[in-house]
N, C-alpha and C positions, 0 to 999 in steps of 0.2 A: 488425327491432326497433332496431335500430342507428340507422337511420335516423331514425327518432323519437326516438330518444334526441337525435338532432343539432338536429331540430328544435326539441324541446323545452329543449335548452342553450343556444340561441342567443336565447330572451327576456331582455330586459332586459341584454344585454350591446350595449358600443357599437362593441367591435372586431371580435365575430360577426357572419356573416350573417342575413340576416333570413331569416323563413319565407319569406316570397313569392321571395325568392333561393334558398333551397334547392328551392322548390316548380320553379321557371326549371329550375335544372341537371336537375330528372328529365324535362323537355320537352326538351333537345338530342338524346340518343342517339337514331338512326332507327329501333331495337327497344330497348326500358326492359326487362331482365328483375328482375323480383324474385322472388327464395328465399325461399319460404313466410313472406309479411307476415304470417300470425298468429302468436300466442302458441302453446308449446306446449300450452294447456289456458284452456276460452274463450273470449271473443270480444276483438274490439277497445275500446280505450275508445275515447267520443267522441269526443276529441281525437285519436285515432289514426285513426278514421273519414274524421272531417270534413278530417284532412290527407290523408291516401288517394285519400278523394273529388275534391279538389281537383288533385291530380296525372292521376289517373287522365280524370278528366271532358277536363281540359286534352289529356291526347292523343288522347281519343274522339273529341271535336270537330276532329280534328284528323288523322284517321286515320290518326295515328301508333299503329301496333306496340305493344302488351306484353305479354308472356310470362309465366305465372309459375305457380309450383307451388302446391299446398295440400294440407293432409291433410284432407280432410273427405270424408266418408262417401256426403255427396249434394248436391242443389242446396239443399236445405232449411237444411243445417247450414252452408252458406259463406254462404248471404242472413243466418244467423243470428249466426254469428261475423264477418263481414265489414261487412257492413249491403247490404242488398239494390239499393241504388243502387250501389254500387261491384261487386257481383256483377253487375250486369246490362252493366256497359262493361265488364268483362274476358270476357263469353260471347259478347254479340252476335258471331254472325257466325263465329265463333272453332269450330277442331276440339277438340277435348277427347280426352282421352287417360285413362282408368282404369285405374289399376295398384292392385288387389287382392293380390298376391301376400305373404306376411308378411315382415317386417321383419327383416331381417336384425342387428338389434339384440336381438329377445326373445331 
């Protein structure tokens, strides 16, 4: 979330980076992980998407590495909260890992 917040802070300023620069810095690492890019509750908004999309696609094509956690229940609920093009370049290919066990939070 973090992330987008950066993105989204850096419109209309002239001393910030641009998106397409922030978009650059998540294509250098040789593995990108990201910690659960969704909202605790919900989905993405479009603008969260469509920069997701952009980062993500850039290293699909590119068969660069990304890792990354999710709370969701099934494939259904991450094409749903995520948006189903950006679910499909973080599975392709990819082992997956389901941890069911309860949360050590409740």
């Amino acid at each position: 979330m973090d992330f987008f917040a950066t993105v989204r802070d850096s419109f209309g300023r002239d001393d910030g980076e641009t998106e397409s620069e922030l978009i650059r810095y998540l294509t250098k690492p040789e593995i990108l992980i990201l910690s659960d890019p969704l909202p605790p509750a919900g989905k993405l908004t479009e603008f969260q998407t469509g920069v997701l999309f952009r980062a993500l696609d850039y290293r699909y094509s590119r068969c660069q590495p990304t890792w990354t956690t999710v709370n969701c229940a099934s494939r259904k609920e991450l094409d749903e909260r995520m948006g189903s093009q950006n679910a499909a370049r973080l599975i392709h290919g990819s082992p997956k890992l389901f941890c069911d066990w309860e949360s050590y939070r409740d």
